[in-house]
C-alpha positions in Angstrom: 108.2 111.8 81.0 107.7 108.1 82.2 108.3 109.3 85.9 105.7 111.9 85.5 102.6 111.3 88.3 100.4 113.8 87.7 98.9 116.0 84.6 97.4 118.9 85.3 96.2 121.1 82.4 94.3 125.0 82.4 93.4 127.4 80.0 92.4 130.9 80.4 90.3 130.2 77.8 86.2 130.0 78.9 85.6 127.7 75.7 87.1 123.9 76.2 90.0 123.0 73.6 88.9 119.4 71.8 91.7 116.9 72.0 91.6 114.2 69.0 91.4 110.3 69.9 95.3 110.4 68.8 96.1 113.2 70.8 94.5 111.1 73.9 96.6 108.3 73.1 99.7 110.0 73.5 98.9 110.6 77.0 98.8 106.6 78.1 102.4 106.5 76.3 104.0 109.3 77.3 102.7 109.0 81.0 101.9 105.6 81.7 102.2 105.8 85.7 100.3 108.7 86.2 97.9 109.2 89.0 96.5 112.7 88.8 94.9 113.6 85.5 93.1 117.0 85.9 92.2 118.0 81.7 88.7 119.9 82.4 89.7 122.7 80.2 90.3 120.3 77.8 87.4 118.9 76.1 88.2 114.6 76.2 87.1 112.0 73.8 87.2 108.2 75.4 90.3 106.0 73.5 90.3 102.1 74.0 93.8 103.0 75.7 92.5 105.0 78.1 92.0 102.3 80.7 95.6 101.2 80.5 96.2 104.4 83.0 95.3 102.0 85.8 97.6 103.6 88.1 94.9 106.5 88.3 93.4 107.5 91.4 92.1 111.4 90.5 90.1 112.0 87.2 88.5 115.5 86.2 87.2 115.8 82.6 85.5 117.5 80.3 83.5 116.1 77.6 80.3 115.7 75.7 79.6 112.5 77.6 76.4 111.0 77.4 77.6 107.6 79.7 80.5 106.3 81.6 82.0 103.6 79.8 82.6 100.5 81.1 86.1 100.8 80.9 86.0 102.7 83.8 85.3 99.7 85.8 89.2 99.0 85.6 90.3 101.5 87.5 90.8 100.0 90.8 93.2 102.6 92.3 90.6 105.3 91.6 89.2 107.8 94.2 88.0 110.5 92.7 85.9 111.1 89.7 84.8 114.2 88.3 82.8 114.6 85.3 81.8 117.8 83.4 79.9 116.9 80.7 78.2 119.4 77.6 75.6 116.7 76.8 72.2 117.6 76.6 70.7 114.5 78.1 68.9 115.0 81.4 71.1 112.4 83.2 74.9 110.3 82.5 74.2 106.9 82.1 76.8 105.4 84.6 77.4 101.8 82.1 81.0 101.1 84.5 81.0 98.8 87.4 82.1 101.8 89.7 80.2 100.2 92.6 83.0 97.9 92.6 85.4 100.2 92.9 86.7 99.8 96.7 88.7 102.8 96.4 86.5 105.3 95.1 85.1 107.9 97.8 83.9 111.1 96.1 82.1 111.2 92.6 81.1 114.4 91.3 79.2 114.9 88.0 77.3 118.2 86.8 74.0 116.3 85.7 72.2 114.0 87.4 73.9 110.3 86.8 72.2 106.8 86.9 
């Protein structure tokens, strides 16, 4: 699974399956060069290890996010970001240093973000 570059995940399900903060962690060991991570039927919890998956440059998740964590500021390889969030807060507070990301060219959340 080391060699594995991209994670792609779909359920016929229309209701998100939750993932536990150990269950995230798994997938920094198991595929730690990964570049594609496409979960969106998945519903993700932010780890502390998630930003070791530096070699990312495509994100789309699901979540009940209220803000981007800074964490995502480490990401320099990144050039996609998609974020579907449940939250009922009018707008994703966007707490990474993004902007700094050279790489990134499309952004796409479902709520406004600032």
């Amino acid at each position: 699974a080391e060699h594995v570059r991209s994670f792609y995940c779909f359920s016929s399900k229309q209701k998100p399956i939750d993932l536990s903060p150990n269950e995230i962690k798994l997938i920094h060991k198991a595929f730690p060069l990964m570049r594609v991570l496409d979960v969106e039927s998945l519903k993700f919890i932010f780890s502390k290890d998630f930003n070791q998956l530096f070699h990312l440059r495509y994100i789309a998740i699901s979540g009940d996010f209220k803000a981007l964590p800074p964490t995502f500021g480490k990401f320099w390889n990144l050039q996609t970001l998609i974020l579907n969030t449940s939250t009922l807060e009018p707008t994703l507070e966007v707490k990474a240093e993004i902007w700094n990301l050279l790489q990134l060219r499309h952004l796409h959340t479902n709520i406004p973000a600032k």
